[in-house]
N, C-alpha and C positions, 0 to 999 in steps of 0.2 A: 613860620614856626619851626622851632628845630625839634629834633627827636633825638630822646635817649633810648636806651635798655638797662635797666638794673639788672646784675647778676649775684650770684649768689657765689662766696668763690668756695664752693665744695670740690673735694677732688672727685680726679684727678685734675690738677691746676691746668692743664692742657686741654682739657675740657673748655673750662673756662677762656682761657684764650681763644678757643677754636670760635666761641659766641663770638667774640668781642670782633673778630676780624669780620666774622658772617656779619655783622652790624655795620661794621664799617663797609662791607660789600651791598648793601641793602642800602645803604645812604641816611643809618644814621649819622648823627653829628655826635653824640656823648657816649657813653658805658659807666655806669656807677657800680661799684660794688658796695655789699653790707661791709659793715668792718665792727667786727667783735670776736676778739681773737683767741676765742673758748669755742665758739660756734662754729666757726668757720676759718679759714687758710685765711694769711697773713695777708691782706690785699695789697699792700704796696708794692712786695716781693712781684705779684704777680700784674700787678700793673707798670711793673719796668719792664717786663716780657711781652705784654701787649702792646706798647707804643713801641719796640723794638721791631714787634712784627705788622704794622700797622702804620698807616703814611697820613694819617689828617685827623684818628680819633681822639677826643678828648677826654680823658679818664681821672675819678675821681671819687672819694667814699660817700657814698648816700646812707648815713653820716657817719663821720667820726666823731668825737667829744673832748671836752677840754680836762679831764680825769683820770683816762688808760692812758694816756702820752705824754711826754712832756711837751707841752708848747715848742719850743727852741727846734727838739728832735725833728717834730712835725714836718715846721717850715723847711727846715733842712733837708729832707727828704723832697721833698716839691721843688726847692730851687737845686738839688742836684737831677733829679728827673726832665726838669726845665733845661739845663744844662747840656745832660744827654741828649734829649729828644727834641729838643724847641719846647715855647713854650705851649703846654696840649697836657696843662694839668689846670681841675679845679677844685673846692676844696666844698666840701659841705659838713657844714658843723651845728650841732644842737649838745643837748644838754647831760644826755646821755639817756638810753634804753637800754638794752640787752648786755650792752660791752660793762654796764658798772651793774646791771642788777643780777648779771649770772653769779658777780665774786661779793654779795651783798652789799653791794655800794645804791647811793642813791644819787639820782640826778646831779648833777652841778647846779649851784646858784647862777641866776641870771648875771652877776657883776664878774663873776669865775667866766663865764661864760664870753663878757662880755669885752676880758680884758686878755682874754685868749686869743678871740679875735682879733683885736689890734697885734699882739705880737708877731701870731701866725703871719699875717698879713705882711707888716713891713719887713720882718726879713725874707717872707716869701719873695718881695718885688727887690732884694738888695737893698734895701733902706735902714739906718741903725735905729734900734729902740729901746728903752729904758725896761730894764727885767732887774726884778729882786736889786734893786736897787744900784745896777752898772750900764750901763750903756752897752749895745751889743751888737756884733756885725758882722755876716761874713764876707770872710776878706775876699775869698776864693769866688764870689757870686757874684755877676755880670749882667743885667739887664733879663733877672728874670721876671716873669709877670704870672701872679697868682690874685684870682678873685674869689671872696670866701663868700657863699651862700649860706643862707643861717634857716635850719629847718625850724618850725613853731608851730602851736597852735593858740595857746592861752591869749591874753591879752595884751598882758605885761610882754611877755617874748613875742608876738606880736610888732608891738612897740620896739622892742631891741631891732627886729631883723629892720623893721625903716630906719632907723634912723644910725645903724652902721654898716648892713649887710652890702653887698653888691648885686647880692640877689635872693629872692625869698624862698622858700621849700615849701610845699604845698602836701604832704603825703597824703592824699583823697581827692577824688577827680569831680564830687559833689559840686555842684554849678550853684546852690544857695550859700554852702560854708564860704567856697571860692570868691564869689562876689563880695561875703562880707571879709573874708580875710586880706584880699588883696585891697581892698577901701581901707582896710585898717594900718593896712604898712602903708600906704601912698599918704595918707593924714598923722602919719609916725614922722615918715622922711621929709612931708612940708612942713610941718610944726619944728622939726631938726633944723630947718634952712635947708636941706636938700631938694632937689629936681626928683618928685617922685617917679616921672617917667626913665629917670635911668636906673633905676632898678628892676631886676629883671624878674621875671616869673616862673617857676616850675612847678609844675602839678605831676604829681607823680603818683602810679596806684597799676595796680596792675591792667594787664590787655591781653584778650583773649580772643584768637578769631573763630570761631566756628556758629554753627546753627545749635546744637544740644543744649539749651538754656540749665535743664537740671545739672549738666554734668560742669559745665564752665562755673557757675554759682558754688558748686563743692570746691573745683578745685581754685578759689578763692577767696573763699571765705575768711580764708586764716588771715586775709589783710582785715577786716572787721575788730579780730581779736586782738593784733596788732594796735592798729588804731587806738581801740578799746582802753589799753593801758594808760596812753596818753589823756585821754578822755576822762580817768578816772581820776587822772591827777589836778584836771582843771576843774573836775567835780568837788574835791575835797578841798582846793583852793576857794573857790568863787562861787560854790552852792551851786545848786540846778535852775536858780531863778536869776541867774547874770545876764550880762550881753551875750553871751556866747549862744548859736542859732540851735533852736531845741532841735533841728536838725541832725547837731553831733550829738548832742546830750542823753537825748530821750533813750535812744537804741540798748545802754549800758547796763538797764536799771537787771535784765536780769545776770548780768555779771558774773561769774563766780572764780575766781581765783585764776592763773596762769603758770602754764608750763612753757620756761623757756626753752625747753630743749627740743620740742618745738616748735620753736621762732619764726615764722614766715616759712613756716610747709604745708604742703595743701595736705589735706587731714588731717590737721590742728586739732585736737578733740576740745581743745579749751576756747574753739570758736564757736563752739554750736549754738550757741547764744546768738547771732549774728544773723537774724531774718533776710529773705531774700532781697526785698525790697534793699536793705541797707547795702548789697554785695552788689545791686543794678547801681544805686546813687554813687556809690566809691569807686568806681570800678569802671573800666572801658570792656562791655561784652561784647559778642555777635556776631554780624556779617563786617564785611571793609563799608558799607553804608550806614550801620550803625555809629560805628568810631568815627566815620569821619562826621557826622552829623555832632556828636558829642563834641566835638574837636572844633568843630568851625565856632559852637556855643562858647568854648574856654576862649576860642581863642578873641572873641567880642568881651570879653572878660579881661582882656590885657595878658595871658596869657603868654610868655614868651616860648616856653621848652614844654613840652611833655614828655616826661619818662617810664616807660610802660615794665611795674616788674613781670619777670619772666620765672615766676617761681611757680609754675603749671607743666604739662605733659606735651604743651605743644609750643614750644618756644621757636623752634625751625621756622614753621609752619606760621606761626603768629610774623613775625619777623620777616619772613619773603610776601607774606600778603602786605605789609605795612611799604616795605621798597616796590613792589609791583603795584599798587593801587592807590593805599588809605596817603601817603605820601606828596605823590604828586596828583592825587585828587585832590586833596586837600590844597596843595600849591595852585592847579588850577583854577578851583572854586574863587579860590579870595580874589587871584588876579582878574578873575570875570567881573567882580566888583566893583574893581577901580575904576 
C-alpha cells in the first residue's frame, strides 16, 4: 500500500513545503494539497517548489475541477511540471466543492466532468485532442505521463470514475461505504470493457495518532461536515431510500447549513452535527495499532493508497509515527501473509 498526506497550502507556503519533504523523509509516496483558490494558496505555484526540493514525491490536487480552470491551462501545467521534475505529478479531479461554491457556482455536470478528463489527460501524456472543435497539442511536450483519479461518491460518478478514471478517490476511510464503492467502480470499469484490477484505489480521510479519544474526535470532526455536503447532494438526487449504504446517508439528517470559510478546519462549528461514532467510521484514530488494523481491513478491500489529512494539531507527530511504525508494520504484516 502506498501512503499519501493531504495538505492544506495555507501560509506561509514554506510551511507547507517544509510538510511535504518531512513526508517524503517519513516514506511516504504522494502529498495532495486542497485546491480552491479563495481558501487557500495557489497549489501549483507551490507544488513546483516541493518537487524542486524533494527527490521521489508525488504531488497532486485532492481535488481540483473542471470549472475554476481551464482544461488546456490545467494539463499544461502538469506536462511542464513533468518536464521539470520527471514525471512525479498526479491529477485528482471531481466535480467541484468549495473552489465553485465559495464564488456561487455549482458543481459541474458529470459529461463537463467527464470530457475534462479526457482532455486533461491526453495533453497531460503529449498526445493531440480534439477541444472546441480543433485538434490540439503541445508541440514543446515530450513523453510526459499524467494519470487522472476521479474523486466520487453517488452512483452515477461512481460509474464515471470505472469506466475512465485511472484511479478512484475515496474521501472516507468507512470499510461498509468502501466495500460498496470500490464494487461499484470495478462493475463500472467491467461493464466499460476495462480490466477493473488496473484501477487504483485511494481512501482518503484524515489520521490522527494519539490515545485522547475526545480530543482527536474534535479535532476532526470538520471532515463529517465536509463529507456532509456531498452527501446532501446525493440526498437531493436519489432520495434517502437509494442504493446508496444508509451508512453515509443517515448521519446528515440533522444537517443544518455550511460555512465555507471554514472548510476542513478543526473547529468547524458547522460540523457539530457529526456524531462520534461517524468521526471513528470516517476517519483513521488512535494508537499506530489502531491504523494499522484499519489499514490491513482497507487494504483486503483492494485498497491501493491511503491518504491521511493532516488538518489537526499534531501532523509532525501523526506523520513520524506513520514512517516509524503504522508503515512498515503494515508492510510486514501483509508480507507474513504470503
Amino acid at each position: 500500500m502506498d501512503f499519501g498526506a493531504v495538505l492544506q497550502t495555507n501560509p506561509p507556503s514554506a510551511r507547507t513545503v517544509q510538510l511535504a519533504k518531512l513526508a517524503e523523509a517519513h516514506g511516504f509516496s504522494h502529498v495532495w494539497t486542497f485546491d480552491s483558490h479563495l481558501l487557500w494558496q495557489e497549489p501549483y505555484v507551490i507544488h513546483s517548489r516541493i518537487l524542486a526540493e524533494t527527490s521521489r514525491i508525488i504531488v497532486g490536487p485532492m481535488v481540483t475541477n473542471p470549472a475554476t480552470r481551464d482544461w488546456t491551462v490545467t494539463a499544461s501545467t502538469y506536462a511542464t511540471l513533468n518536464e521539470m521534475y520527471g514525471n512525479r505529478t498526479i491529477c485528482g479531479i471531481g466535480r467541484g466543492d468549495s473552489a465553485v461554491r465559495t464564488t456561487n457556482g455549482t458543481p459541474t455536470t458529470l459529461k463537463t466532468l467527464r470530457e475534462s478528463i479526457h482532455v486533461i489527460r491526453e495533453l497531460a501524456n503529449s498526445r493531440p485532442v480534439e477541444y472546441n472543435g480543433a485538434t490540439v497539442q503541445f508541440p514543446w511536450s515530450r513523453g510526459s505521463s499524467l494519470d487522472v483519479w476521479v474523486a466520487a461518491y453517488g452512483p452515477l460518478a461512481l460509474k464515471l470514475a470505472g469506466e475512465v478514471g485511472d484511479g478512484f478517490i475515496l474521501q472516507m476511510a468507512d470499510l461498509d461505504v468502501a466495500e460498496w464503492m470500490i464494487a461499484s467502480v470495478r462493475t463500472a470499469a467491467s461493464n466499460a470493457g476495462r480490466d477493473p484490477l488496473s484501477i487504483k484505489f485511494c481512501v482518503a480521510a484524515p489520521a490522527y495518532i494519539g490515545e485522547d479519544w475526545e480530543h482527536m474526535r474534535n479535532q476532526c470532526r470538520w471532515f463529517g461536515g465536509m463529507v456532509g455536503n456531498h452527501v446532501a447532494d446525493i440526498v437531493a438526487k436519489y432520495g434517502v431510500d437509494s442504493t446508496v449504504p444508509k451508512a453515509l446517508t443517515d448521519y446528515i439528517k440533522d444537517r443544518e447549513g455550511y460555512d465555507y470559510n471554514q472548510h476542513g478546519k478543526a473547529g468547524n462549528e458547522h460540523a457539530a452535527f457529526v456524531p462520534d461514532e461517524i468521526v471513528d467510521r470516517f476517519c483513521l484514530l488512535g494508537t499506530a495499532k489502531n491504523h494499522i488494523e484499519k489499514l490491513e481491513a482497507l487494504k483486503e478491500l483492494g485498497v491501493d493508497q491511503f491518504a491521511g489529512y493532516l488538518q489537526h494539531d499534531n501532523k509532525e507527530e501523526t506523520m513520524r509515527v506513520y514512517g516509524e511504525t503504522v508503515i512498515p508494520g503494515l508492510t510486514d504484516t501483509i508480507t507474513a501473509r504470503k
